[in-house]
C-alpha positions in Angstrom: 97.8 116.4 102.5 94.8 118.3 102.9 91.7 117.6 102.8 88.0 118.5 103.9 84.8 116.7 105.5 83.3 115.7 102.3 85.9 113.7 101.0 87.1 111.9 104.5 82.8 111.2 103.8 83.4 109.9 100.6 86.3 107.8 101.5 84.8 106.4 104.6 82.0 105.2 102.6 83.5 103.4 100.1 85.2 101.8 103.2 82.0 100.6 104.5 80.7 99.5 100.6 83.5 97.8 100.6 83.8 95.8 103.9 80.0 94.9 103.0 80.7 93.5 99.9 83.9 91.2 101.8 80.6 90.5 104.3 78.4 89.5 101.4 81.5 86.9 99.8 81.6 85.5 103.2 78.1 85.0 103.8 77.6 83.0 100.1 81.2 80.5 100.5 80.0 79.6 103.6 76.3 79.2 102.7 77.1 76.8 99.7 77.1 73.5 100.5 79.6 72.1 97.8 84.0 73.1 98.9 84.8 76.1 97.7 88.2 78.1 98.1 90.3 80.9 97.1 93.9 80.3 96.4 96.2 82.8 95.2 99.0 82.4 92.5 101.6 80.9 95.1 99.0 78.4 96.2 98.1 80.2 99.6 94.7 79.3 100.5 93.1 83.0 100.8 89.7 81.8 101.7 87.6 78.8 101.9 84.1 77.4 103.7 83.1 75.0 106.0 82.6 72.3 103.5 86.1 72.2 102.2 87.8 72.4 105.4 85.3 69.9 106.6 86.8 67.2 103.7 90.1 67.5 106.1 88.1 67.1 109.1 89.8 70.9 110.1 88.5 74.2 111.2 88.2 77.0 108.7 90.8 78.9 110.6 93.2 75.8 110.5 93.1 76.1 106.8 92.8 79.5 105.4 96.2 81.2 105.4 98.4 77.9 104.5 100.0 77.0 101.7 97.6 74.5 99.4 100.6 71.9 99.8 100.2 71.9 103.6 96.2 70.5 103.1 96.7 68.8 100.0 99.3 65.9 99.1 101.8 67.2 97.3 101.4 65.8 94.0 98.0 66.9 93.9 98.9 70.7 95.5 101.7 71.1 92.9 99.0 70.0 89.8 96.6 72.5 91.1 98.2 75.5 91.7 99.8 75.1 88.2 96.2 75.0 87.1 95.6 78.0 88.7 98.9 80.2 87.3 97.6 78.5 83.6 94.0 79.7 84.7 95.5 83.8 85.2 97.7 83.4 82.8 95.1 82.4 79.8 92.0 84.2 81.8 90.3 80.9 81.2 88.2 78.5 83.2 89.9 75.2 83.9 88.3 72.2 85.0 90.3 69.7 86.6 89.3 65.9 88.6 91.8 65.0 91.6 91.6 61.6 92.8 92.6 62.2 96.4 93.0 59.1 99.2 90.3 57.8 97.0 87.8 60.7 96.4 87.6 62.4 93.1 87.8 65.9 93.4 86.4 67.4 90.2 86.2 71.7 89.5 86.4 74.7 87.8 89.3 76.9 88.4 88.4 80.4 87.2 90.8 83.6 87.5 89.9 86.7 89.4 91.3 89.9 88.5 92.6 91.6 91.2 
């Protein structure tokens, strides 16, 4: 492949747009004070902030990358993440309550292109 200066630029800086914009995500999860996380459609937990992982008394980096089953009981895992493949698969908003070792858990489930 060849190429010039100006597009290794142009590609570098949509790099750098784009790496701001992950940045940006970051920063507003783990400003919000309500849980909030990212699962994909296998139920891997992509993302979340410090007020979920707090609910589990857990660091953020001993939740992201597991399965939503290994945070969650099972029950309650399994209902979700079919909520979530019903979510992408109508490109709907889903709310859904979760009464979990007595807590109510109650959201929105809303798809994300990729």
């Amino acid at each position: 492949m060849v190429t010039n200066d100006s597009e290794i630029n142009r590609l570098k800086t949509r790099l750098d747009y784009a790496e701001s914009l992950n940045d940006s995500l970051d920063l507003i999860i783990n400003g919000a004070n309500m849980p909030i996380f990212l699962l994909d459609l296998s139920g891997n937990i992509i993302m979340c902030n410090r007020a979920f992982a707090n609910i589990f008394k857990k660091e953020i980096k001993n939740v992201e990358e597991k399965m939503l089953i290994e945070v969650l009981p099972e029950s309650a895992a399994e209902r979700m993440v079919s909520f979530v493949k019903e979510s992408a698969e109508t490109r709907t908003t889903l709310t859904y309550e979760e009464i979990i070792g007595g807590r109510s858990f109650l959201g929105d489930i809303s798809p994300v292109s990729d």
